[in-house]
C-alpha positions in Angstrom: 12.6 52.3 45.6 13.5 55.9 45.2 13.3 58.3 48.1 14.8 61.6 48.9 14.4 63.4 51.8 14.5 67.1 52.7 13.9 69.7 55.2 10.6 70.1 54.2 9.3 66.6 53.0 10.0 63.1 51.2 9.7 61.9 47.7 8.8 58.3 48.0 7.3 55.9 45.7 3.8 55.5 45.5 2.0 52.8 47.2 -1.5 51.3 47.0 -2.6 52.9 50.0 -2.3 56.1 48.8 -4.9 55.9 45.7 -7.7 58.0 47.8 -5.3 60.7 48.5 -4.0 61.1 44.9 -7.5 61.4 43.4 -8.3 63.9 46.2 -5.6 66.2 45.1 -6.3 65.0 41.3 -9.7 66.2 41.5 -8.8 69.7 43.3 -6.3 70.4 40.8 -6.6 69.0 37.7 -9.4 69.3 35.2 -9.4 66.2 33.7 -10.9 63.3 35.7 -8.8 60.4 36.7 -10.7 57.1 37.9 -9.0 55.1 40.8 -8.5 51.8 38.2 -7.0 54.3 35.8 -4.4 55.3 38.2 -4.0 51.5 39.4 -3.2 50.7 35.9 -0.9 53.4 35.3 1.3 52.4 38.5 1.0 48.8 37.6 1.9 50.2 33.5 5.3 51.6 35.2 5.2 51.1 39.2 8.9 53.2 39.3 7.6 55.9 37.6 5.2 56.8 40.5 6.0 59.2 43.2 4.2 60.8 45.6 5.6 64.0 47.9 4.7 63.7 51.4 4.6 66.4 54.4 5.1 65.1 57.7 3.2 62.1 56.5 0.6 63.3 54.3 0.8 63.1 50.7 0.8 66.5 49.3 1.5 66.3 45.5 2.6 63.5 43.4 3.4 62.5 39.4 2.9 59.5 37.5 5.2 58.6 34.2 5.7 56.2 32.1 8.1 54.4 29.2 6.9 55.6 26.3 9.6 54.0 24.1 12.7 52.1 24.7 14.3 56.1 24.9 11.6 58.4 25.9 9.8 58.4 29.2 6.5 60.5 29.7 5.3 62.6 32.4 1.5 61.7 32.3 -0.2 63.7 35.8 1.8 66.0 38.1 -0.2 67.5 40.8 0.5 69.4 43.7 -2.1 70.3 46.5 -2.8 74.5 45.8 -1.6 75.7 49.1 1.8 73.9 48.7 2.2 74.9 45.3 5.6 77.1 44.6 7.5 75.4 47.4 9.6 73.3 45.3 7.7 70.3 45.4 7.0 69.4 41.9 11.1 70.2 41.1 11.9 66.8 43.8 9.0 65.2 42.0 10.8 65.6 38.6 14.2 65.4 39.9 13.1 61.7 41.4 11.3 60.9 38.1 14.5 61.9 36.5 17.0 59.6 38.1 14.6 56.8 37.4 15.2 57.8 33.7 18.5 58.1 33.5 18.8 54.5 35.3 16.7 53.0 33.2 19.1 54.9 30.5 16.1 56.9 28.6 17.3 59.6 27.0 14.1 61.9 26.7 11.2 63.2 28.0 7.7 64.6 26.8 4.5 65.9 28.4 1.5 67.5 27.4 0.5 71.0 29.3 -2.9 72.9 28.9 -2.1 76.0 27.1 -3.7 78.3 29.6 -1.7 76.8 32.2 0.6 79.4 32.8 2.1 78.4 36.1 2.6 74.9 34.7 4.1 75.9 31.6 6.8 77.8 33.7 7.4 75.6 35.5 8.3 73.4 33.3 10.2 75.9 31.0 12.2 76.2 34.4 13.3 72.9 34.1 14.4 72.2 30.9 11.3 71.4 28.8 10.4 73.3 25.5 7.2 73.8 23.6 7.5 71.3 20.2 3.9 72.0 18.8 0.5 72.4 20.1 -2.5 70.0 20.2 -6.0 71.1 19.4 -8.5 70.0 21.0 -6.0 67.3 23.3 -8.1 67.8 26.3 -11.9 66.0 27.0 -12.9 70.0 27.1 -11.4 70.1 23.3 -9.2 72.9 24.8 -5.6 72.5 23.6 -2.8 71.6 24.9 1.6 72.3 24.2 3.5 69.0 23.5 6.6 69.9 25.5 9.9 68.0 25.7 13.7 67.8 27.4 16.8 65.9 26.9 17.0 63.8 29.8 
């Protein structure tokens, strides 16, 4: 079990409990829709790949990845409630995902990001991703999306 604690929060892996909570903050933020079984399958898919960020208690943003190959992991949802967004959240998020990666010794990561997601794309630009190529039509809304990617 990773967790990491700061100042302002914890990074802790996800736990059962929490499912209600991460669609609440799924559904506010995100404009895909994400089921409570999907999510229980992706955590049982990869369970150390799921972290949630909590605030004195409450579980304020979170991401899910998995393996995607025996090298490459994938960042699948990130989400962070609006009013903590720009805090530094999602960067322990990542960094915990990370350190999962390298210990399981993958060497890569990839994500897809909305193209009009501006924030999100900096974000991850910030960190060490680039923009490989673009998806049309990725998203259930047929808007597209960047395939991004970083050396882990």
């Amino acid at each position: 079990m990773v967790t990491t604690n700061s100042d302002l929060g914890t990074v802790r892996n996800f736990k059962v409990s929490d499912v209600d909570r991460i669609l609440e903050i799924a559904s506010k933020s995100l404009s895909e829709y994400y089921s409570g079984s999907l999510i229980m399958d992706l955590f049982q898919t990869w369970q150390e790949g799921f972290f949630v960020y909590t605030l004195n208690g409450k579980v304020v943003g979170f991401l899910v990845g998995s393996k995607f190959s025996q090298t490459e992991a994938r960042i699948l949802i990130l989400a962070i409630e609006e009013r903590y967004r720009h805090l530094g959240f999602g960067k322990a998020l990542l960094s915990s995902f990370i350190k999962v990666c390298e210990m399981e010794n993958l060497m890569s990561m990839r994500l897809e990001v909305r193209t009009d997601n501006k924030d999100a794309i900096r974000f991850y630009k910030k960190n060490g991703f680039v923009v490989t190529s673009t998806l049309r039509g990725y998203y259930s809304d047929l808007s597209d999306a960047y395939l991004m990617w970083r050396i882990i």
